[in-house]
One Martini backbone bead per residue (centre of mass of N, CA, C, O) as a GRO file, in nm:
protein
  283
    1UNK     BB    1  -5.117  -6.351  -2.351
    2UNK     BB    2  -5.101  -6.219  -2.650
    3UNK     BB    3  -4.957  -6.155  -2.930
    4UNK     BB    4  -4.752  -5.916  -3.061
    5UNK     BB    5  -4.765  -5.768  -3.353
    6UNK     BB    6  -4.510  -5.635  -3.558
    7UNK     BB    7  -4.360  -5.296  -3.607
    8UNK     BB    8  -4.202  -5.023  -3.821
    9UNK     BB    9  -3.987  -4.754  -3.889
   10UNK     BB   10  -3.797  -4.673  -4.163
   11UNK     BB   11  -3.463  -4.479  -4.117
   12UNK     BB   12  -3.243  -4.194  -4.208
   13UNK     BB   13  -3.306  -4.091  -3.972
   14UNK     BB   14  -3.563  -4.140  -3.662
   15UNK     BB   15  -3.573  -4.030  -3.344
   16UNK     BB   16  -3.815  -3.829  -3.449
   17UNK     BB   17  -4.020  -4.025  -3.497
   18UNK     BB   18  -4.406  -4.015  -3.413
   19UNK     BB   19  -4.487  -4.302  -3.471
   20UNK     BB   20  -4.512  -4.456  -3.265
   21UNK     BB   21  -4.735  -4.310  -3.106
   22UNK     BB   22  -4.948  -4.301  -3.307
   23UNK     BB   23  -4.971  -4.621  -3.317
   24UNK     BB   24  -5.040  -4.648  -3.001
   25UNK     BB   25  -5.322  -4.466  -3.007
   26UNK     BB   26  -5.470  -4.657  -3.236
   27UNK     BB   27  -5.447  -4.950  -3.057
   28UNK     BB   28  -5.634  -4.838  -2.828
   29UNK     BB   29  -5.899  -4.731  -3.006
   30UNK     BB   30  -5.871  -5.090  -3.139
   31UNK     BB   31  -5.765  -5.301  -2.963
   32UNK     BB   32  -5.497  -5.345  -3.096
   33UNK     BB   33  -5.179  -5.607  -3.105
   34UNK     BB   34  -4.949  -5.385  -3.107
   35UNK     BB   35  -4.558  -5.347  -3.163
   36UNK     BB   36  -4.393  -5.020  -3.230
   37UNK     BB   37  -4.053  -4.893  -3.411
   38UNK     BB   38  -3.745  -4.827  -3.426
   39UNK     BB   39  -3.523  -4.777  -3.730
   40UNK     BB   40  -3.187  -4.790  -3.829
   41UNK     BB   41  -3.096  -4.715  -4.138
   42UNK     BB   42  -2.868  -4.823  -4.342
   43UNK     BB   43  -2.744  -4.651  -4.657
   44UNK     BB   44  -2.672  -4.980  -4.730
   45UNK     BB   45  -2.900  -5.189  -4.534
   46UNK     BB   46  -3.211  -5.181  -4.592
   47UNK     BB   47  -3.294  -5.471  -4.707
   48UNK     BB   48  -3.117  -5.649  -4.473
   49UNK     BB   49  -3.345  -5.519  -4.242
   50UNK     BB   50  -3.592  -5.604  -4.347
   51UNK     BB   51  -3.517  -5.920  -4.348
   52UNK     BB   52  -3.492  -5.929  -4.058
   53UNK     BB   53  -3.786  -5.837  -3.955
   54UNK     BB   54  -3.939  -6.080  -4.145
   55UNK     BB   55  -3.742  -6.301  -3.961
   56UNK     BB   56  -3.876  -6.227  -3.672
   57UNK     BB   57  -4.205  -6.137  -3.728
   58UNK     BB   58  -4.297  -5.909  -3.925
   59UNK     BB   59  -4.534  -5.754  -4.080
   60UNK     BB   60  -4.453  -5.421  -4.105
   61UNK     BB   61  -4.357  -5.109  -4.276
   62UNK     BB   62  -4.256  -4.794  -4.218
   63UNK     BB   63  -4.135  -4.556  -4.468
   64UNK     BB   64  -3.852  -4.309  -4.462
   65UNK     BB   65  -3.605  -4.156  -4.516
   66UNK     BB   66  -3.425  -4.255  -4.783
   67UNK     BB   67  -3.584  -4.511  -4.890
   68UNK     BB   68  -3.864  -4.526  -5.098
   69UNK     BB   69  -3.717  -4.640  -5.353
   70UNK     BB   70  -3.638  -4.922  -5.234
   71UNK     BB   71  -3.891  -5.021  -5.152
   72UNK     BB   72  -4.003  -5.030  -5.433
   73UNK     BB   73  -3.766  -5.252  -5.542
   74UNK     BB   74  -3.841  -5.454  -5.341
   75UNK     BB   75  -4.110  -5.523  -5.394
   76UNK     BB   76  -4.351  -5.778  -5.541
   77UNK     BB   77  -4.591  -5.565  -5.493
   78UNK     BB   78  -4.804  -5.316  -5.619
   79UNK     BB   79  -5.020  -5.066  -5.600
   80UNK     BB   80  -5.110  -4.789  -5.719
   81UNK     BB   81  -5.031  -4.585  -5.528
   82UNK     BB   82  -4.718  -4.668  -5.599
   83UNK     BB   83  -4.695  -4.620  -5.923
   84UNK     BB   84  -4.488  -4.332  -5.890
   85UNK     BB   85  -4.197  -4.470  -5.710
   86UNK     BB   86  -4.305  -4.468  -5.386
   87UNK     BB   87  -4.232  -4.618  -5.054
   88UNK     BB   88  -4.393  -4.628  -4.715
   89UNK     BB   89  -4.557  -4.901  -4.726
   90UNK     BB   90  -4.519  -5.276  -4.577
   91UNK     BB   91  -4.646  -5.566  -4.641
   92UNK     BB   92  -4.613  -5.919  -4.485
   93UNK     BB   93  -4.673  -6.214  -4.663
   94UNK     BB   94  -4.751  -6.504  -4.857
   95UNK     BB   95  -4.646  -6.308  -5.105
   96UNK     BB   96  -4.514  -6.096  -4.967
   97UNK     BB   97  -4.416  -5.817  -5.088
   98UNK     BB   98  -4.595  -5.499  -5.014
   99UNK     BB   99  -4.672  -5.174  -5.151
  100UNK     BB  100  -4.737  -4.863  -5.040
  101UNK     BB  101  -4.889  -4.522  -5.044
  102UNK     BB  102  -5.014  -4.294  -4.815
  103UNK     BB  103  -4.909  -3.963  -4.857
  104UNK     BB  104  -5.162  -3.884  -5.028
  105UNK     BB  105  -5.399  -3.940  -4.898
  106UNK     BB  106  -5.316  -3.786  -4.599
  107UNK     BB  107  -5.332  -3.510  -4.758
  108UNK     BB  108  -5.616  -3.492  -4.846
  109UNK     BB  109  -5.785  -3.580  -4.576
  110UNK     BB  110  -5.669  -3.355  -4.436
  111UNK     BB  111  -5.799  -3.137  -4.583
  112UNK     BB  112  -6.106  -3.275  -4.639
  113UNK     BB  113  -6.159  -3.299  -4.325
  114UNK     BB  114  -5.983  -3.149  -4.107
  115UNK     BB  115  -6.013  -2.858  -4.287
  116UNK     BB  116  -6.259  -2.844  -4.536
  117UNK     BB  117  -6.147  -2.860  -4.841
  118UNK     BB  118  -6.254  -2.892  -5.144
  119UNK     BB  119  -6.126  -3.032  -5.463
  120UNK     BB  120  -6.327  -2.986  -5.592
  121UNK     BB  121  -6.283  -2.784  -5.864
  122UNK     BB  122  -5.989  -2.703  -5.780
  123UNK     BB  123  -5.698  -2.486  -5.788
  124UNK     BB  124  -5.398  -2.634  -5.791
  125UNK     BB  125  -5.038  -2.602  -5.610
  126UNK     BB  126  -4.738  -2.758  -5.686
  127UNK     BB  127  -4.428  -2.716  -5.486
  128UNK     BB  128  -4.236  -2.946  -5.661
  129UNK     BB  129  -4.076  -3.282  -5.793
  130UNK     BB  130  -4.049  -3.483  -5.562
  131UNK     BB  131  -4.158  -3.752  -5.408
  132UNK     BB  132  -4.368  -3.607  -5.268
  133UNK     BB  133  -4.524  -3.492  -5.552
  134UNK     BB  134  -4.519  -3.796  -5.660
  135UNK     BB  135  -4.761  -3.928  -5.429
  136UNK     BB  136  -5.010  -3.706  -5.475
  137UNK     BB  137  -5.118  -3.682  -5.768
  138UNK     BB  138  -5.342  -3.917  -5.783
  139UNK     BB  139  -5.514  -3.833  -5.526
  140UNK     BB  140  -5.589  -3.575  -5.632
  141UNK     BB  141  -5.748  -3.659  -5.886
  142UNK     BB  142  -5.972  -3.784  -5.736
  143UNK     BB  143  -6.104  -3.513  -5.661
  144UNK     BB  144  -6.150  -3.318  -5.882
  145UNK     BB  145  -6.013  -3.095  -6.020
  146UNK     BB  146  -5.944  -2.883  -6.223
  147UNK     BB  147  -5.642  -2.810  -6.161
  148UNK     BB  148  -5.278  -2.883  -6.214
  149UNK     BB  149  -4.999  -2.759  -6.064
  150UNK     BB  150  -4.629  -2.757  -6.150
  151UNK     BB  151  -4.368  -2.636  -5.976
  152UNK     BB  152  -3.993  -2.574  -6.058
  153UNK     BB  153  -3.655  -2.510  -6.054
  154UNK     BB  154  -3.679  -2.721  -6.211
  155UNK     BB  155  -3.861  -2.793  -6.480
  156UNK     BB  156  -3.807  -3.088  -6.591
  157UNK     BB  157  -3.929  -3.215  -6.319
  158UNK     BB  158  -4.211  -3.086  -6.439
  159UNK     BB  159  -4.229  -3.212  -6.693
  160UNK     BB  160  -4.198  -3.553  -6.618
  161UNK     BB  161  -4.491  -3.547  -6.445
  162UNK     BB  162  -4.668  -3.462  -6.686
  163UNK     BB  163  -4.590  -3.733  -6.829
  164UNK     BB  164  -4.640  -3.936  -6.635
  165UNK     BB  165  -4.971  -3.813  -6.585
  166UNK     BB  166  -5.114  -3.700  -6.840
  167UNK     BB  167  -5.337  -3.968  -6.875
  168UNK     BB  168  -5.440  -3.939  -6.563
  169UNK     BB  169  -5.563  -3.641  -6.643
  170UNK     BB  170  -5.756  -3.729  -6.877
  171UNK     BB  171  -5.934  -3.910  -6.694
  172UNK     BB  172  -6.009  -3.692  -6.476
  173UNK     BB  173  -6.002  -3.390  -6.623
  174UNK     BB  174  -5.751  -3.259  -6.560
  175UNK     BB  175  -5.569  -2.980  -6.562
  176UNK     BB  176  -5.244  -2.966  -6.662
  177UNK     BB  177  -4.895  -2.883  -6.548
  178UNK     BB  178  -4.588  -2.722  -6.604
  179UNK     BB  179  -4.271  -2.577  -6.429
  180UNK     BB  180  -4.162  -2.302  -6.406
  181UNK     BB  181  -4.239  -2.002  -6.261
  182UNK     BB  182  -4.418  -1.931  -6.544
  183UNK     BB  183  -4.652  -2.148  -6.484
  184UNK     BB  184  -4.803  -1.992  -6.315
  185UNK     BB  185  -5.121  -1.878  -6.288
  186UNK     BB  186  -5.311  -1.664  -6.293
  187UNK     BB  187  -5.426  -1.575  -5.983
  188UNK     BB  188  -5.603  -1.770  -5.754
  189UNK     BB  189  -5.579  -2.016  -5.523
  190UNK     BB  190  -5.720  -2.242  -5.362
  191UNK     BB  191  -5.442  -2.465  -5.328
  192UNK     BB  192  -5.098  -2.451  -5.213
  193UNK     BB  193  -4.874  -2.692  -5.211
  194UNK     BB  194  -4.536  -2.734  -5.029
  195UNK     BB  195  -4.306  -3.010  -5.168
  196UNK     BB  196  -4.043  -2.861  -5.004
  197UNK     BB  197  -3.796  -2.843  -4.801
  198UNK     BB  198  -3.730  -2.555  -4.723
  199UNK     BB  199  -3.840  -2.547  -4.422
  200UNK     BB  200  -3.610  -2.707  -4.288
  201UNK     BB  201  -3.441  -2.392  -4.373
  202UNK     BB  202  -3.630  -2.139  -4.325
  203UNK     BB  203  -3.745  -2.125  -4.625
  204UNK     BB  204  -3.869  -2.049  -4.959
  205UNK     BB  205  -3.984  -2.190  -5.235
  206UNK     BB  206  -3.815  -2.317  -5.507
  207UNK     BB  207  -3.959  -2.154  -5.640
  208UNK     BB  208  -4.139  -1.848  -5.641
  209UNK     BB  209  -4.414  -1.730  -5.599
  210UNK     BB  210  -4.666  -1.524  -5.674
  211UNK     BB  211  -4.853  -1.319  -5.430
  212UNK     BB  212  -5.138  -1.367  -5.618
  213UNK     BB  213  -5.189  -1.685  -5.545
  214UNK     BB  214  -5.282  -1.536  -5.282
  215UNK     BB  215  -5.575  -1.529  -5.097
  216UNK     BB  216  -5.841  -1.560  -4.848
  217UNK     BB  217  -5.922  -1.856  -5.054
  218UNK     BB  218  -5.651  -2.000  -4.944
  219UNK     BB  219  -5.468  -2.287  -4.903
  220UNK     BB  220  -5.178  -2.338  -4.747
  221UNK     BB  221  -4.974  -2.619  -4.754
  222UNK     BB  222  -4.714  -2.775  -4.539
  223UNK     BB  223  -4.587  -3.047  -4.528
  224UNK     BB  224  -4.439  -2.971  -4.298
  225UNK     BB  225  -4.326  -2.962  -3.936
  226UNK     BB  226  -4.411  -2.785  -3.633
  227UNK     BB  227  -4.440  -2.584  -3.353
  228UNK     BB  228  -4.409  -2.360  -3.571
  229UNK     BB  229  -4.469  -2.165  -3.822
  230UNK     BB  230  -4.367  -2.158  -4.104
  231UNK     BB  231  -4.274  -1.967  -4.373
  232UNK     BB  232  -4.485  -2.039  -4.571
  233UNK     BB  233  -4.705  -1.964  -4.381
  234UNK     BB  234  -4.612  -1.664  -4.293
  235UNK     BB  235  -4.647  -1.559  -4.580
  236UNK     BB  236  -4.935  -1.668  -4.645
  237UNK     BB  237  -5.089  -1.453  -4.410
  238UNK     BB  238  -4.953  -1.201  -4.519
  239UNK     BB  239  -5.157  -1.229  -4.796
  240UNK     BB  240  -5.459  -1.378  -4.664
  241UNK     BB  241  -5.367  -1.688  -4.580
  242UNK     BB  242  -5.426  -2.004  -4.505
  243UNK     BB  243  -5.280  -2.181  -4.272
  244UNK     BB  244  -5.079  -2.529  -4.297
  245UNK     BB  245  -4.966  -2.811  -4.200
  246UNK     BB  246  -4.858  -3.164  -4.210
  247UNK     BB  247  -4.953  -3.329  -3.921
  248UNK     BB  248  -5.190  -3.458  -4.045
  249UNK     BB  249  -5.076  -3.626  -4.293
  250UNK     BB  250  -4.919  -3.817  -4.072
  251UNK     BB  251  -5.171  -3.923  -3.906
  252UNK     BB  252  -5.320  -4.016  -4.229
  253UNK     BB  253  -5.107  -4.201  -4.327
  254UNK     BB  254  -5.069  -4.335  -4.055
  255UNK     BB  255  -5.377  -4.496  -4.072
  256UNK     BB  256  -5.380  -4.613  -4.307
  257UNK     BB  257  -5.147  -4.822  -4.260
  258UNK     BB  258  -5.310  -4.976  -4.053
  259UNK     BB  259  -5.549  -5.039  -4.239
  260UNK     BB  260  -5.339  -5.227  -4.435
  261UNK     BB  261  -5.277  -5.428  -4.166
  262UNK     BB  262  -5.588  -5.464  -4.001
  263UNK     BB  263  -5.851  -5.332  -4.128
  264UNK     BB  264  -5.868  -5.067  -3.948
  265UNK     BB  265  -6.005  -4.737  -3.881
  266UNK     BB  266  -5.918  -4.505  -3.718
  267UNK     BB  267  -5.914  -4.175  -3.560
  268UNK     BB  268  -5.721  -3.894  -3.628
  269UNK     BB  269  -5.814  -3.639  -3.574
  270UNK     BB  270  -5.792  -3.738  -3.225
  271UNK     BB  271  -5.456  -3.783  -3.245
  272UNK     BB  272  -5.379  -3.509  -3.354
  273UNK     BB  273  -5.553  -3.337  -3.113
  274UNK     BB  274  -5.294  -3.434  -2.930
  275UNK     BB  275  -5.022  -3.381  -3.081
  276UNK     BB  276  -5.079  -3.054  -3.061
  277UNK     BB  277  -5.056  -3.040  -2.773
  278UNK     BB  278  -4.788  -3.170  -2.694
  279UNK     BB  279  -4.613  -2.971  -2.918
  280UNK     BB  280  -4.691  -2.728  -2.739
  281UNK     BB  281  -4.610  -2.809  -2.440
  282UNK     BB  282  -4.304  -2.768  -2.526
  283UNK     BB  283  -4.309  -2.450  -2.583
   0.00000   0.00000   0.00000
């Protein structure tokens, strides 16, 4: 029998993540022999860790918190999509450690792809401005949106990302923009994504946006995601819009890094309908 090559997704937490399942169902229909696993990084010990996984025979590692900003750090060589400051997925070849995020990517497919709505042309509003915030920016440029508002609790960090992006919304023609809660541009939103913890703790994005930004023409977004319906995406439908989770961007971005790692490109769909109903069995 062939030997299996080795991935892993470290994170810390890490024993809820789904990463393990997803890419074995990836392997499964593209017949691809690989076997991935979970590691607990410790929270001083990332480098360690990772280089102990490459001296085993690792090809490859999904980052998830907190690790993201040390991948960057690591790696020898990064990607364009990386160039935002945080990285999800690293390949081990030998030019060394190469960086790339994934996690842009896997939220247009999703959008796009999973749930049918084009950015193109589209109004959209990302509430948020820490790393989730900050790795989506490029990707949505790409599919060409009239303009992108990021609005955040601190302003200065929605300020940040403004400057920080500012030549390539230039380059790609996106009226672009952000700040505090006054940044939010009157009438309805396209799209409203938000890239806040607040799910987590089962509360509404700070700031909140006004409730006129959605309507329903408006897809909000959630990037957490469970087993029910998060309160943002509750707020979103009692207000007449369609709402959605995260959990297609979850296999849509580790589809990409598989396609990173071994040149074939799965099937996310059809492993999405598979683990929303297996979440679903479960409550």
């Amino acid at each position: 029998m062939s030997q299996k090559d080795r991935y892993a997704v470290i994170g810390n937490p890490i024993e809820h993540s789904k990463s393990p399942w997803i890419h074995a169902k990836f392997a499964e229909q593209t017949d691809e022999l690989i076997q991935y696993g979970r590691i607990l990084g410790p929270l001083d010990g990332f480098t360690r860790e990772v280089k102990a996984f490459i001296a085993s025979g690792g090809r490859g590692m999904n980052v998830t918190v907190p690790f993201k900003l040390e991948a960057y750090a690591l790696a020898d060589s990064l990607s364009p999509r990386a160039a935002a400051g945080a990285v999800n997925t690293l390949a081990f070849g030998p030019d060394g450690v190469c960086g790339d995020n994934t996690d842009g990517v896997g939220l247009v497919r999703d959008i796009e792809v999973n749930l049918g709505v084009s950015l193109k042309g589209a109004r959209v509003l990302l509430l948020g401005a820490g790393g989730a915030a900050r790795g989506v920016v490029l990707p949505i440029f790409d599919r060409a949106p009239a303009a992108l508002t990021i609005v955040n609790r601190t302003a200065a960090k929605a300020h940040q990302l403004v400057d920080q992006f500012a030549r390539d919304a230039a380059e790609s023609g996106v009226r672009f923009s952000g700040g505090g809660a006054d940044s939010v541009e009157a009438g309805q939103y396209d799209v409203i994504v938000n890239a806040t913890a607040g799910s987590l703790d089962a509360a509404l994005p700070e700031p909140d946006c006004e409730d006129t930004a959605f309507g329903a023409g408006t897809l909000a977004y959630d990037m957490m995601y469970g087993a029910q319906p998060t309160v943002f995406m509750q707020h979103a439908e009692k207000l007449g819009a369609r709402a959605a989770d995260g959990l297609g961007m979850l296999v849509e971005q580790a589809a990409e890094s598989f396609f990173i790692w071994r040149g074939v490109r799965p099937d996310g769909g059809a492993v999405l309908r598979e683990l929303r109903q297996m979440l679903a069995a479960k409550t």
